[in-house]
Backbone as numpy.savetxt, mean C-alpha at the origin, in Angstrom:
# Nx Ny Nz CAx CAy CAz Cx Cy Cz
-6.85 6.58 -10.28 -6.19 5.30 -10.25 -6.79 4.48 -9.11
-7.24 3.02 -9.36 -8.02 2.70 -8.19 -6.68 1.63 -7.81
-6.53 1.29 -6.50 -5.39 0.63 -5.84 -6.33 -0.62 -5.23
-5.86 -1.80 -5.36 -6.29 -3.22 -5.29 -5.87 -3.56 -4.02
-6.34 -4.56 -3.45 -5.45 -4.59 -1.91 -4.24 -5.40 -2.41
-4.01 -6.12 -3.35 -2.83 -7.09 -4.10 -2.09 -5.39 -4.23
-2.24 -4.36 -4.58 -1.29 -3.56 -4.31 -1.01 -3.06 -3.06
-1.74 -3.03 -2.24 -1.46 -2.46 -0.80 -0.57 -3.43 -0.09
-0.83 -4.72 0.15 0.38 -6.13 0.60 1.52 -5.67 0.13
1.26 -5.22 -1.07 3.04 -5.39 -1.93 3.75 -4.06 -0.98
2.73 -2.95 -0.96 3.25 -1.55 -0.62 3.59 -2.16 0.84
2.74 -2.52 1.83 3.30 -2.77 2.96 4.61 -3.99 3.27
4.57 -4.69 2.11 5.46 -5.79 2.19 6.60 -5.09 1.50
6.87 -4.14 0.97 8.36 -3.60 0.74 8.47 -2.52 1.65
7.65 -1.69 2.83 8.48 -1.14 3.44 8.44 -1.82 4.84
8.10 -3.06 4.98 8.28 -4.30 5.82 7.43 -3.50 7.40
6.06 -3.63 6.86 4.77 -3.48 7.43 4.45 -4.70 7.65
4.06 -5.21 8.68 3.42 -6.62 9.10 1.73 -6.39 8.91
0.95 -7.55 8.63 -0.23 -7.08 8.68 -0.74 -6.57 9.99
-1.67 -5.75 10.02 -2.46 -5.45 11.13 -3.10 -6.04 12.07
-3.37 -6.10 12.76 -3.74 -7.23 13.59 -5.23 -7.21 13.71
-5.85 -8.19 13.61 -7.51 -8.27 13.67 -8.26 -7.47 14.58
-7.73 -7.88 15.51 -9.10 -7.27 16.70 -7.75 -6.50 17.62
-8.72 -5.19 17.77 -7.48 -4.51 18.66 -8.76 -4.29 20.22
-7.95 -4.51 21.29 -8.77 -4.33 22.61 -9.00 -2.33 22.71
-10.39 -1.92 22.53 -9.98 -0.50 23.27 -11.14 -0.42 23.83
-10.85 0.31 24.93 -11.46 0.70 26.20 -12.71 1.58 25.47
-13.56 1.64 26.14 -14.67 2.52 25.98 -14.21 3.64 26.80
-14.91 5.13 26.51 -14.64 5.93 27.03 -15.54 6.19 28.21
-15.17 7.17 29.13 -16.45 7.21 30.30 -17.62 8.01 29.51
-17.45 8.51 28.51 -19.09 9.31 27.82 -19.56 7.47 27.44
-18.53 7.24 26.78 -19.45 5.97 25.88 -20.38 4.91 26.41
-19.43 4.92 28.00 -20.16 3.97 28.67 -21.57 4.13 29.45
-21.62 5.36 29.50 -22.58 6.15 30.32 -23.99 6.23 28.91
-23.47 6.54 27.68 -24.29 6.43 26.67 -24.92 5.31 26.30
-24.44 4.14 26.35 -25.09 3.12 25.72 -23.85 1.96 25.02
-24.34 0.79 24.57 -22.95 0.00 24.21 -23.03 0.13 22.43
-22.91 1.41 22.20 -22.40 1.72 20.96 -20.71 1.46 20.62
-19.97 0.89 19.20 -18.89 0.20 19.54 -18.40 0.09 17.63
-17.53 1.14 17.54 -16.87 0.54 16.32 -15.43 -0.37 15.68
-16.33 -1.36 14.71 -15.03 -2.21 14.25 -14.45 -1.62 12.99
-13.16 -1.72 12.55 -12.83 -1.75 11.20 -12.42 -3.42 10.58
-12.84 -2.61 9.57 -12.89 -4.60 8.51 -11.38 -4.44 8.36
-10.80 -5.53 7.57 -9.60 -5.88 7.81 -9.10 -4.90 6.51
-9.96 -4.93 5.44 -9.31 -3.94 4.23 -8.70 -2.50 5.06
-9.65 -2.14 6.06 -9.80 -0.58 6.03 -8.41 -0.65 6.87
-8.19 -1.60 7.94 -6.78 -1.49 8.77 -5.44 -1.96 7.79
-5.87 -2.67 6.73 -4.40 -2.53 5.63 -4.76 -0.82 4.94
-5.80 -0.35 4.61 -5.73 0.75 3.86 -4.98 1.84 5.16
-5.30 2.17 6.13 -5.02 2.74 7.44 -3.30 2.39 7.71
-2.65 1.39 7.67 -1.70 0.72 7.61 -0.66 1.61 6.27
-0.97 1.23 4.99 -0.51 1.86 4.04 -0.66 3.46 3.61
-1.84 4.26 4.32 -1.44 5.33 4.37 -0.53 6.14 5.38
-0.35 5.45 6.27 0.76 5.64 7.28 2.13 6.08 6.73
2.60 4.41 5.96 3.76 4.51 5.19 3.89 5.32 4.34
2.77 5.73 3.65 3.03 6.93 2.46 3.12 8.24 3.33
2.55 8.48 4.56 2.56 10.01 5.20 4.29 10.23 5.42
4.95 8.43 5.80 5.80 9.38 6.26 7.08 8.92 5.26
6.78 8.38 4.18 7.79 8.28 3.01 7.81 9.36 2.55
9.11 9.78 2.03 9.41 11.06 1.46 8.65 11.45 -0.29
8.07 12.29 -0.35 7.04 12.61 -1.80 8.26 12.19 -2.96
9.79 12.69 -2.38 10.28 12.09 -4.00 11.64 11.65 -3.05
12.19 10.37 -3.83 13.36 9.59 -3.54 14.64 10.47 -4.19
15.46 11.55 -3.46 16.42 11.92 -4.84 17.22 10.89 -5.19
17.31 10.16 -4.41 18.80 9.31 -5.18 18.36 8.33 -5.82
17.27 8.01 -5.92 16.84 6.81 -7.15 16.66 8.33 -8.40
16.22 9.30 -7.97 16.10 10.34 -9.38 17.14 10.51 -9.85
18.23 10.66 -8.75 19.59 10.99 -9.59 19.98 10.11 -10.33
19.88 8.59 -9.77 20.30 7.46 -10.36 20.09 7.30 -11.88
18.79 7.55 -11.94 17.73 7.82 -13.02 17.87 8.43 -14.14
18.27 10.14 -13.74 18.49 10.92 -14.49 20.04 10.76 -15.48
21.13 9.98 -14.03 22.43 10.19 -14.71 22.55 9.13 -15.83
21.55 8.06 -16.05 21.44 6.92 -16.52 20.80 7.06 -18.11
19.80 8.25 -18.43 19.36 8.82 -18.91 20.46 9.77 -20.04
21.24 10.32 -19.22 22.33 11.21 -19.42 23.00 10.32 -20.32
23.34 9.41 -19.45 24.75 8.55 -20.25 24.25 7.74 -21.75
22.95 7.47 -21.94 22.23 6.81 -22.62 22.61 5.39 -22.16
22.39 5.13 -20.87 22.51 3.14 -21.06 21.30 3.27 -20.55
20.20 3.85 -20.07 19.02 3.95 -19.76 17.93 2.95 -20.55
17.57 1.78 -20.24 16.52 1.35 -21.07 15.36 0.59 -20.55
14.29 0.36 -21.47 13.24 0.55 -20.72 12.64 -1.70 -21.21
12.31 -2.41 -20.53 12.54 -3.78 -21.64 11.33 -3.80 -21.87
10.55 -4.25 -23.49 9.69 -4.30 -23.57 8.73 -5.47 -22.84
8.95 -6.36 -22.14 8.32 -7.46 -21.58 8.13 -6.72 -20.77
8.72 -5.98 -19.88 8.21 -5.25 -18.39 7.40 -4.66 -18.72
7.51 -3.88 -19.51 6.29 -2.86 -20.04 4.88 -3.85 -20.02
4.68 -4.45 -20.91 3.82 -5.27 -21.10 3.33 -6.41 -19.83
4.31 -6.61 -19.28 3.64 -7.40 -17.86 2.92 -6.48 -16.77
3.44 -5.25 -16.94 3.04 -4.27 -16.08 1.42 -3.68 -16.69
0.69 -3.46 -18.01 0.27 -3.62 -18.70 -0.65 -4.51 -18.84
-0.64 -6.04 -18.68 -1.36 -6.71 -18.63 -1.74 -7.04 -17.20
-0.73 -7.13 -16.26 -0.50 -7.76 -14.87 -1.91 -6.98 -14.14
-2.07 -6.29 -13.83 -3.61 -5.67 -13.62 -4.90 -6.33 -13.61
-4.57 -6.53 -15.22 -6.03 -7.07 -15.60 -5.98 -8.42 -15.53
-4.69 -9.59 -15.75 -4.76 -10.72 -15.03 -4.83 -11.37 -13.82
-3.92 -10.83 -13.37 -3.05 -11.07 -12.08 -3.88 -10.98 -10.93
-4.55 -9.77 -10.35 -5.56 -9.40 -9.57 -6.38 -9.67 -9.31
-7.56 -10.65 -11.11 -8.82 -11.34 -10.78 -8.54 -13.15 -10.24
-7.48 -13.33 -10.83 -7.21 -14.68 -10.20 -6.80 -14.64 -8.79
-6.02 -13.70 -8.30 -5.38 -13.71 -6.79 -6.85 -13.94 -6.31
-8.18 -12.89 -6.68 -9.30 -13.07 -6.02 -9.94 -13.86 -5.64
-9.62 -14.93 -6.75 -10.69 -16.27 -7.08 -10.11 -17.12 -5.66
């Protein structure tokens, strides 16, 4: 599954992640300085990707109470699924994503 950064915003914007901040100040180390002015940046994707795997390390692998919610909903049969969601979810990918780009 490849993840778009239009999905990573959303992921950090619902567990109310601010973006990252551009330029972070860090010190060189005393080897580094003694070595030469070697010096790495990250691009702004890699500090939202860095950012959003954070939130997933420390979100729990499964939500029970949206499962229970889920399951008892299932149970009762009022469980339903609407076909427009389906289909926006479905198309939303392949529209949605190349225009945000443009």
């Amino acid at each position: 599954m490849k993840i778009s950064p239009n999905q990573i915003q959303h992921l950090l914007k619902t567990y109310g992640v601010d973006r990252v901040e551009k330029k972070r100040d860090i010190a060189p180390t005393e080897k580094a300085q003694k070595m030469g002015n070697d010096k790495v940046s990250l691009s702004e994707d890699a500090r939202l990707l860095q950012a959003a795997s954070k939130v997933i390390r420390e979100t729990p692998e499964l939500r029970e109470e949206m499962v229970e919610k889920l399951r008892q909903s299932i149970n009762d049969g009022t469980y339903s699924v609407s076909s427009d969601k389906i289909a926006e979810k479905m198309l939303g990918r392949n529209v949605e994503d190349p225009l945000k780009s443009k």
